[in-house]
SEPA-917118 format. One record per residue (C-alpha): x, y, z. Coordinates in steps of 0.5 Angstrom, whole numbers, m for minus. Example, Ala and Ser with C-alpha at 12.3 -4.5 7.8 and 13.67 -1.06 7.14 Angstrom:
2
[pt [25,m9,16]]
[pt [27,m2,14]]
end
This chain:
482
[pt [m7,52,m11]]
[pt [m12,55,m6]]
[pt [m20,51,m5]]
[pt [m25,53,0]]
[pt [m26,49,6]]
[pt [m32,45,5]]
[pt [m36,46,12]]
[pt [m32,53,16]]
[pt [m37,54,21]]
[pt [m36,48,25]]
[pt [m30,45,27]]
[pt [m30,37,30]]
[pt [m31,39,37]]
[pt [m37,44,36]]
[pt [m40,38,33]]
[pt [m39,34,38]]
[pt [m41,39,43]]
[pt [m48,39,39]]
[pt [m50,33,40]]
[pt [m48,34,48]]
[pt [m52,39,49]]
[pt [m58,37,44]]
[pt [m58,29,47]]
[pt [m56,29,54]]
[pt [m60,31,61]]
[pt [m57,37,63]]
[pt [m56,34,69]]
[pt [m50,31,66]]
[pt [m47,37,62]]
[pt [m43,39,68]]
[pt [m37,35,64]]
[pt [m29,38,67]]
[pt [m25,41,61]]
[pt [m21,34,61]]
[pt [m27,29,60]]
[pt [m29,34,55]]
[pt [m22,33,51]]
[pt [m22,27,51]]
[pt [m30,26,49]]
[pt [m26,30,43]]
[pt [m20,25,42]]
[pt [m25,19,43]]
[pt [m28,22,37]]
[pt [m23,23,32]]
[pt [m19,16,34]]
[pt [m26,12,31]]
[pt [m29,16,26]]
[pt [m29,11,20]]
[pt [m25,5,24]]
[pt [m28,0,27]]
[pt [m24,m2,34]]
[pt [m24,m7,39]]
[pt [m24,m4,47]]
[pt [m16,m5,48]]
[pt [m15,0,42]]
[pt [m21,5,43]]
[pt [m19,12,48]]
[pt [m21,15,54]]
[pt [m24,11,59]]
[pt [m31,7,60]]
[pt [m34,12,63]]
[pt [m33,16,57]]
[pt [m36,10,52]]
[pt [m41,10,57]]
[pt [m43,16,56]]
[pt [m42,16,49]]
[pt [m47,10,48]]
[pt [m52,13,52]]
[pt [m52,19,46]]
[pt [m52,13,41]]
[pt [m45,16,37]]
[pt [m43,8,38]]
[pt [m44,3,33]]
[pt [m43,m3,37]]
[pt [m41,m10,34]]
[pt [m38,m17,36]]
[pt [m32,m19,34]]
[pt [m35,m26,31]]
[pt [m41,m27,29]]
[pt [m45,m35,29]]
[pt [m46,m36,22]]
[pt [m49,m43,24]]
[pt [m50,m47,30]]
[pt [m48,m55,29]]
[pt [m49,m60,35]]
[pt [m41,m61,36]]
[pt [m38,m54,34]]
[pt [m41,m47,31]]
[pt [m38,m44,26]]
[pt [m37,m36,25]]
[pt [m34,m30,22]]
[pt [m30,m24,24]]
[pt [m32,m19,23]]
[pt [m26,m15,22]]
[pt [m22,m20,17]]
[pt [m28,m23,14]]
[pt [m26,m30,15]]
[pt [m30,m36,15]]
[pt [m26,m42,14]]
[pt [m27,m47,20]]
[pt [m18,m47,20]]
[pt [m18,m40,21]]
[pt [m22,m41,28]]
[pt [m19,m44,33]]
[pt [m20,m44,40]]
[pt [m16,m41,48]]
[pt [m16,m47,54]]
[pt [m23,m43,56]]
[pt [m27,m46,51]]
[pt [m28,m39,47]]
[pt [m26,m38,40]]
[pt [m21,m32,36]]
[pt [m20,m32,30]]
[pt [m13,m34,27]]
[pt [m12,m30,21]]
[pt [m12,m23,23]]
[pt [m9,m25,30]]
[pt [m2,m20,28]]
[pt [m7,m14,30]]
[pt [m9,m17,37]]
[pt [m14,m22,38]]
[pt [m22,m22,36]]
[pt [m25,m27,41]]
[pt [m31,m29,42]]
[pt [m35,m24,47]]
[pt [m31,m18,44]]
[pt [m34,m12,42]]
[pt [m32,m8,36]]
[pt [m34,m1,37]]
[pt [m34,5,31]]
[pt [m37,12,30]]
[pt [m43,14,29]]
[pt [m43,22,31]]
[pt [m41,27,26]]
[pt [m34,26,22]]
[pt [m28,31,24]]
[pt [m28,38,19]]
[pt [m24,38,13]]
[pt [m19,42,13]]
[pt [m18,47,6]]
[pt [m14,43,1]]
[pt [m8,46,m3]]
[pt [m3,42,m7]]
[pt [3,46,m7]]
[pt [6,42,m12]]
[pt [8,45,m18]]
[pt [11,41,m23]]
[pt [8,39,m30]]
[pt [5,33,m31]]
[pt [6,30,m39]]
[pt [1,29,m45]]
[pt [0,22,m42]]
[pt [0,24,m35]]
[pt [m5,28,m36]]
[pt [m9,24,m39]]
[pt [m9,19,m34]]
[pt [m10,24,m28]]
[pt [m16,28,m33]]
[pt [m19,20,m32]]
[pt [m19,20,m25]]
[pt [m21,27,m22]]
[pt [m28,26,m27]]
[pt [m28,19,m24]]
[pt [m28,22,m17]]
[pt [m36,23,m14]]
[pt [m39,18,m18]]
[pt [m37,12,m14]]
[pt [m34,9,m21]]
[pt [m28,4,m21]]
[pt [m22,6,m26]]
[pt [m15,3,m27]]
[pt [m9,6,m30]]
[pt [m4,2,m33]]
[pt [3,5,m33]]
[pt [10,2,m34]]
[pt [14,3,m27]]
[pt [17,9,m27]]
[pt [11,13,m31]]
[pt [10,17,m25]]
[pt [4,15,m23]]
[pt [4,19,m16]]
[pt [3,26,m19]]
[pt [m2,23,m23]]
[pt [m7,23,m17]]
[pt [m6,30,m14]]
[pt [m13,32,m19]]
[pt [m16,27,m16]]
[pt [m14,28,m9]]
[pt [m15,35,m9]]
[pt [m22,35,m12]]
[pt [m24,29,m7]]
[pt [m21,34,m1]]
[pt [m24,38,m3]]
[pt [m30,37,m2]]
[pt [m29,34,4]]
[pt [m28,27,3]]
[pt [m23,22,6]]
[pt [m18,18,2]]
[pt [m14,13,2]]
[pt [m8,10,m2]]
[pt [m7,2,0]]
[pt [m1,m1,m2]]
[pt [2,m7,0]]
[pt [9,m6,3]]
[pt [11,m2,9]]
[pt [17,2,4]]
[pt [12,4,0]]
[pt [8,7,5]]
[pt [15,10,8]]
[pt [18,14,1]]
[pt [10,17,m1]]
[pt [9,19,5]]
[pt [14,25,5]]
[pt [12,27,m3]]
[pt [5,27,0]]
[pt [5,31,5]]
[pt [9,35,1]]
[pt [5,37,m5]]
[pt [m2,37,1]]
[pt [2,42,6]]
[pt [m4,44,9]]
[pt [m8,37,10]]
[pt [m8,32,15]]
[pt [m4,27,13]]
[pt [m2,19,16]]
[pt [2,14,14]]
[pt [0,7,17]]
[pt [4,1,18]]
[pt [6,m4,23]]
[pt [9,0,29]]
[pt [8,6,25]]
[pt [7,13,30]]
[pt [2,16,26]]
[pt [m3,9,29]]
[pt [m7,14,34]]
[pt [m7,20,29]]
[pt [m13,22,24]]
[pt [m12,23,18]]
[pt [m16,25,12]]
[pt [m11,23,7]]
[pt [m8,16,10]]
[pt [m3,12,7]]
[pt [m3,5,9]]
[pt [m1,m2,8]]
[pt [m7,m6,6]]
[pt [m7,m9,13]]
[pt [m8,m2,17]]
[pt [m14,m3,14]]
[pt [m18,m8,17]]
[pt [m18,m2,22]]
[pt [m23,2,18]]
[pt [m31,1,17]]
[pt [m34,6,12]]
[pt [m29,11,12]]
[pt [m26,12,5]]
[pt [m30,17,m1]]
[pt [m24,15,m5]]
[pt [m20,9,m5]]
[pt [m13,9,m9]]
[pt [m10,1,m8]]
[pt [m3,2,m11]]
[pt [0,m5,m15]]
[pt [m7,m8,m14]]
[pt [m3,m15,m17]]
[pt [2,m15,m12]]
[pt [3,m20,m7]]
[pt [m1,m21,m1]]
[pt [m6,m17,m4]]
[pt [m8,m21,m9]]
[pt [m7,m28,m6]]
[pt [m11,m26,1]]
[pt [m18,m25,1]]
[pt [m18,m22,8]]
[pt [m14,m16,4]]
[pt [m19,m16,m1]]
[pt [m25,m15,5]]
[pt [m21,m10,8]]
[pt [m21,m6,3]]
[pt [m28,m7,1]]
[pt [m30,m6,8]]
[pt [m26,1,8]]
[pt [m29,4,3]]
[pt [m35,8,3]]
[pt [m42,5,m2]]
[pt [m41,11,m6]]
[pt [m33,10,m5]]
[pt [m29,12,m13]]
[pt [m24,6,m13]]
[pt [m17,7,m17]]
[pt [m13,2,m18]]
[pt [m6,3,m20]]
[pt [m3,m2,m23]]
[pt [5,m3,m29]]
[pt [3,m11,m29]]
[pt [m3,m12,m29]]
[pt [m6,m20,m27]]
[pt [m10,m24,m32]]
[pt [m17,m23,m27]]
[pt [m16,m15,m29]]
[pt [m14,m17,m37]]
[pt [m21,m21,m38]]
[pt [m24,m15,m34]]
[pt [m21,m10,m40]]
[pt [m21,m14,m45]]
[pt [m29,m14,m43]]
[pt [m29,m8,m43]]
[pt [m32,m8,m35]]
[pt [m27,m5,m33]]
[pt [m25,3,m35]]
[pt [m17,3,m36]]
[pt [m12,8,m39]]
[pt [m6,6,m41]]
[pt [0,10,m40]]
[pt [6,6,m45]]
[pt [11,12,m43]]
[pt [16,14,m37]]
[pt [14,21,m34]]
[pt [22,23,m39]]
[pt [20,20,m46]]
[pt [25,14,m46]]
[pt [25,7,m48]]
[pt [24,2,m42]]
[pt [30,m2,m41]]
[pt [31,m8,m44]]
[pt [33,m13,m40]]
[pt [41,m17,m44]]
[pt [41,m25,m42]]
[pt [46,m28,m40]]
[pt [48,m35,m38]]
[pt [52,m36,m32]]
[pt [52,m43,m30]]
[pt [50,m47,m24]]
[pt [51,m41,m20]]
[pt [49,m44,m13]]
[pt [55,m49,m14]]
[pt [60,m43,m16]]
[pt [58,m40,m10]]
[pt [58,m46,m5]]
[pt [66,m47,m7]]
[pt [67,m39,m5]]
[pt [67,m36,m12]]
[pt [63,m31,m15]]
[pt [61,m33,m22]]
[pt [66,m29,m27]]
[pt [61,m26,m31]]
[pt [57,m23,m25]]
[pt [64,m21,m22]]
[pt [65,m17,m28]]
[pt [59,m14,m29]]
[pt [59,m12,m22]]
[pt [67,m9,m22]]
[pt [65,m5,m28]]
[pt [59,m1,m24]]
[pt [63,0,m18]]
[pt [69,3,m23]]
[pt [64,7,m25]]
[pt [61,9,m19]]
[pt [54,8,m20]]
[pt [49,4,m16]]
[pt [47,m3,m17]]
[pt [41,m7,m14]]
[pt [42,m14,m13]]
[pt [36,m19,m13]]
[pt [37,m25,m12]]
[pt [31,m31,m11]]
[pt [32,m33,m3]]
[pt [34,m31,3]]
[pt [41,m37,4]]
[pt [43,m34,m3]]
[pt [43,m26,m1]]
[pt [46,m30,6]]
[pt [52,m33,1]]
[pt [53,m26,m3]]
[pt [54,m22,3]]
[pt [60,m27,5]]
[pt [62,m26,m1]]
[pt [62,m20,m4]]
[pt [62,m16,3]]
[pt [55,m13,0]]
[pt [50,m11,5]]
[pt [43,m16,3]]
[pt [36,m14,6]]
[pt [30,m18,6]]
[pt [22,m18,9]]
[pt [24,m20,16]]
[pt [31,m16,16]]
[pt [30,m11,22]]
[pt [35,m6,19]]
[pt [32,m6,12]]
[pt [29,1,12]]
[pt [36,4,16]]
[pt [39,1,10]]
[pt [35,2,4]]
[pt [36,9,6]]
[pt [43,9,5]]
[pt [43,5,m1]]
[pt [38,12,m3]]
[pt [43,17,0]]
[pt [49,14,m4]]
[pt [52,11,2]]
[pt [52,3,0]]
[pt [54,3,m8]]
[pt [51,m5,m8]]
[pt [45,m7,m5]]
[pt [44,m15,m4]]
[pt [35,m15,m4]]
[pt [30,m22,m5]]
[pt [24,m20,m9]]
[pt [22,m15,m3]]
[pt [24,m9,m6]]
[pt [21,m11,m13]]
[pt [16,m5,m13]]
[pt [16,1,m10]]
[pt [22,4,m9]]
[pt [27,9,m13]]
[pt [34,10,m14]]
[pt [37,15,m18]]
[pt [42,12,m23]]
[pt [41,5,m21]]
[pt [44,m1,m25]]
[pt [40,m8,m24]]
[pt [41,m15,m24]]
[pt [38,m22,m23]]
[pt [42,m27,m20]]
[pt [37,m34,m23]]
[pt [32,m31,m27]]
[pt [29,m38,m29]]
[pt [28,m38,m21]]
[pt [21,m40,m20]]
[pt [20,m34,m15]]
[pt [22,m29,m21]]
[pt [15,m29,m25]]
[pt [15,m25,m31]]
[pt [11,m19,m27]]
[pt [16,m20,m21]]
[pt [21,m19,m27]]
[pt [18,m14,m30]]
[pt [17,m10,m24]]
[pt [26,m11,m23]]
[pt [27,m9,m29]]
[pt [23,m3,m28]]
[pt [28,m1,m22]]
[pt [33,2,m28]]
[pt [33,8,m31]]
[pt [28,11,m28]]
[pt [32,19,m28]]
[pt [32,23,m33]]
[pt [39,24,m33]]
[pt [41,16,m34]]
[pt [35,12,m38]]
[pt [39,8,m41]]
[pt [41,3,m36]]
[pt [43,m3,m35]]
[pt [40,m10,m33]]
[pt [42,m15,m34]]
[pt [38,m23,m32]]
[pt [43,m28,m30]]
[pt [41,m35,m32]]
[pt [41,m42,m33]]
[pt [36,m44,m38]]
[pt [31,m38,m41]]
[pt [24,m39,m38]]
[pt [17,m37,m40]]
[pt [17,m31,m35]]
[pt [24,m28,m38]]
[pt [21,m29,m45]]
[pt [14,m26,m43]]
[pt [18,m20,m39]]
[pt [21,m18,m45]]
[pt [16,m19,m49]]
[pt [12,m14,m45]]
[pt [17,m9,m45]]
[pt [17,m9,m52]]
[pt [10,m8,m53]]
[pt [10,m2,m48]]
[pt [17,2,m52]]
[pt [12,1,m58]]
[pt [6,4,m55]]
[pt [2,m3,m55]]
[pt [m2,m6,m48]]
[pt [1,m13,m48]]
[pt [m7,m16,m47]]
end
């Protein structure tokens, strides 16, 4: 599918040398080819981000010069709100943080702020500097994609293209493995379509890892950028970006369409920072979607209100049943595993997949205990500050690994064809009935095998195991678990 470019007769650099000509002095027009360049990179890097001095290229000339033409919005770092006798109190411009305990201070005297020091450090006297000149032109948007969507699927998608332009807010609720990616290409496309920027915030980087290659393949032709710690697409613009929630505390004024994938996932929805940097992202006008299989409590009130417009999709993308998870008593399995055993029921279950040759992810409620499976089972684990996590996730994918040992880290986002699942503790506190429910999600997710197991090894029922049953009830039955 072919659209018309939005603005074909000026490309960025036409743009910018616009405003050159019109603004400077012509005594000053004699730039060399290289200082041009890099007017034009200078330019690209900060549309739509708001970035301190260390993260912004060309050289000070070079942002002199563009200061002068008045294409740079100037903002400090951190900004008084008051001035006590003792002390000042200040906001961060780039996370949002007021809290006196978020501030601290350098042996100099001057103040950083502590919650968004992983992305470098905002100090007092710091300068945040974003684009005010001409946005980069849009390349013509193709979806290439030439697959199908369902009934429901196409519901859900006809929503959000007429959301698109209108600076609404909509939420899909779609059980995992729904197929809400492909749900998106009209609302994409239309909004590339008419020139826009858009960007899907999810909050782990394996998210961003496994969309980022569907992406640029449904979108061949469109400029597109996976962002994420130590990601290499950091210095790139995009006009379709993938990114981490954090990533976009980079970005001001940015995006006509925010896609916030797994809005009720950890960090996001504990951390107000995120939440300021999504708001911040997005343009006023901005069209937001949220994306969402287990929805919070916050976003249910907002439905049953009707303040907020939703669309339930109750059905895997294949039309078959979500697994319901099988229950079974396993004992004090800590104490098992301390004596070197394997509990006998997980041995079995364990040795009946491997026999039949079929993929299995192990969670487990915490880092020692994916540690003391490891030693026993000679099964790798991963975990969130697992150095080799993405090597070995990747071979778990390619069939290489047949048991993966995971904390809830891999609880969204992530699919393996004919996987079988277990949870080792389910009445564990960090296993919450969305975080089950999610784990759940992991099986059954192909066509070809949909009636996969999972099985919750436990010790004593829980509130959440109930109320994960009861939701995956409700979906195979077509009703929202409000």
């Amino acid at each position: 599918m072919h659209l018309p470019d939005p603005n074909p007769l000026h490309t960025a650099t036409q743009q910018l040398s616009f405003y050159i000509w019109t603004r400077l002095p012509s005594a000053a027009l004699a730039q060399p080819p290289a200082a041009r360049a890099r007017l034009h990179g200078t330019s690209r890097h900060l549309s739509g981000r708001r970035l301190p001095t260390r993260e912004v290229p060309g050289t000070a000339s070079d942002l002199a010069l563009l200061d002068v033409l008045r294409l740079l919005k100037r903002e400090p770092a951190l900004s008084p709100l008051h001035r006590f006798p003792r002390r000042t109190a200040w906001r961060c411009t780039r996370c949002g943080n007021t809290s006196a305990a978020g501030f601290t201070q350098l042996p100099d005297g001057r103040t950083y702020c502590r919650l968004c020091i992983d992305m470098g450090r905002m100090t007092e006297g710091d300068i945040l500097y974003s684009w005010r000149g001409p946005a980069p032109s849009a390349r013509p948007a193709r979806l290439a994609w030439e697959g199908t969507l369902t009934p429901a699927q196409q519901q859900g998608a006809a929503a959000l293209e007429a959301a698109v332009g209108r600076g609404e807010e909509h939420l899909i609720w779609a059980v995992c493995g729904a197929g809400k990616t492909e749900m998106l290409f009209p609302a994409l496309l239309k909004s590339l379509a008419r020139g826009e920027r858009a960007v899907i915030a999810t909050p782990r980087a394996d998210v961003v890892l496994e969309l980022l290659p569907r992406l640029k393949q449904a979108f061949p032709e469109t400029e597109i950028t996976g962002l994420y710690g130590g990601s290499s697409d950091r210095d790139r613009y995009g006009q379709l970006v993938i990114a981490t929630t954090h990533q976009l505390r980079r970005y001001a004024r940015a995006f006509d369409l925010v896609i916030i994938d797994e809005i009720d996932a950890f960090p996001y929805t504990f951390d107000e920072t995120l939440q300021y940097a999504v708001s911040q992202a997005a343009r006023p006008t901005a069209t937001t979607i949220y994306l969402t299989a287990t929805p919070t409590n916050a976003l249910k009130t907002r439905l049953r209100r009707r303040t907020l417009p939703y669309t339930l999709i109750p059905r895997r993308y294949h039309g078959f049943d979500l697994p319901r998870p099988r229950l079974q008593w396993i004992g004090n399995w800590q104490k098992q595993m301390e004596k070197g055993r394997v509990p006998p029921a997980l041995r079995s279950w364990l040795e009946s997949h491997e026999k039949a040759g079929r993929s299995v992810f192990l969670f487990v409620p915490s880092i020692s205990s994916a540690a003391q499976l490891t030693e026993l089972t000679g099964a790798p684990a991963v975990h969130a500050s697992d150095p080799e996590r993405r090597e070995r996730v990747a071979a778990f994918r390619a069939g290489h690994i047949p048991v993966l040992i995971t904390t809830t880290i891999l609880e969204r986002g992530v699919t393996i064809a004919n996987a079988q699942v277990a949870v080792i503790g389910a009445d564990d506190d960090i296993f919450t009935a969305s975080a089950l429910t999610q784990i759940a999600g992991r099986a059954g997710r192909s066509a070809s095998a949909p009636a996969a197991d999972v099985t919750f090894f436990h010790h004593g029922k829980t509130d959440a195991i109930v109320a994960c049953r009861r939701y995956i009830d409700a979906m195979n039955h077509g009703r929202a678990p409000l």
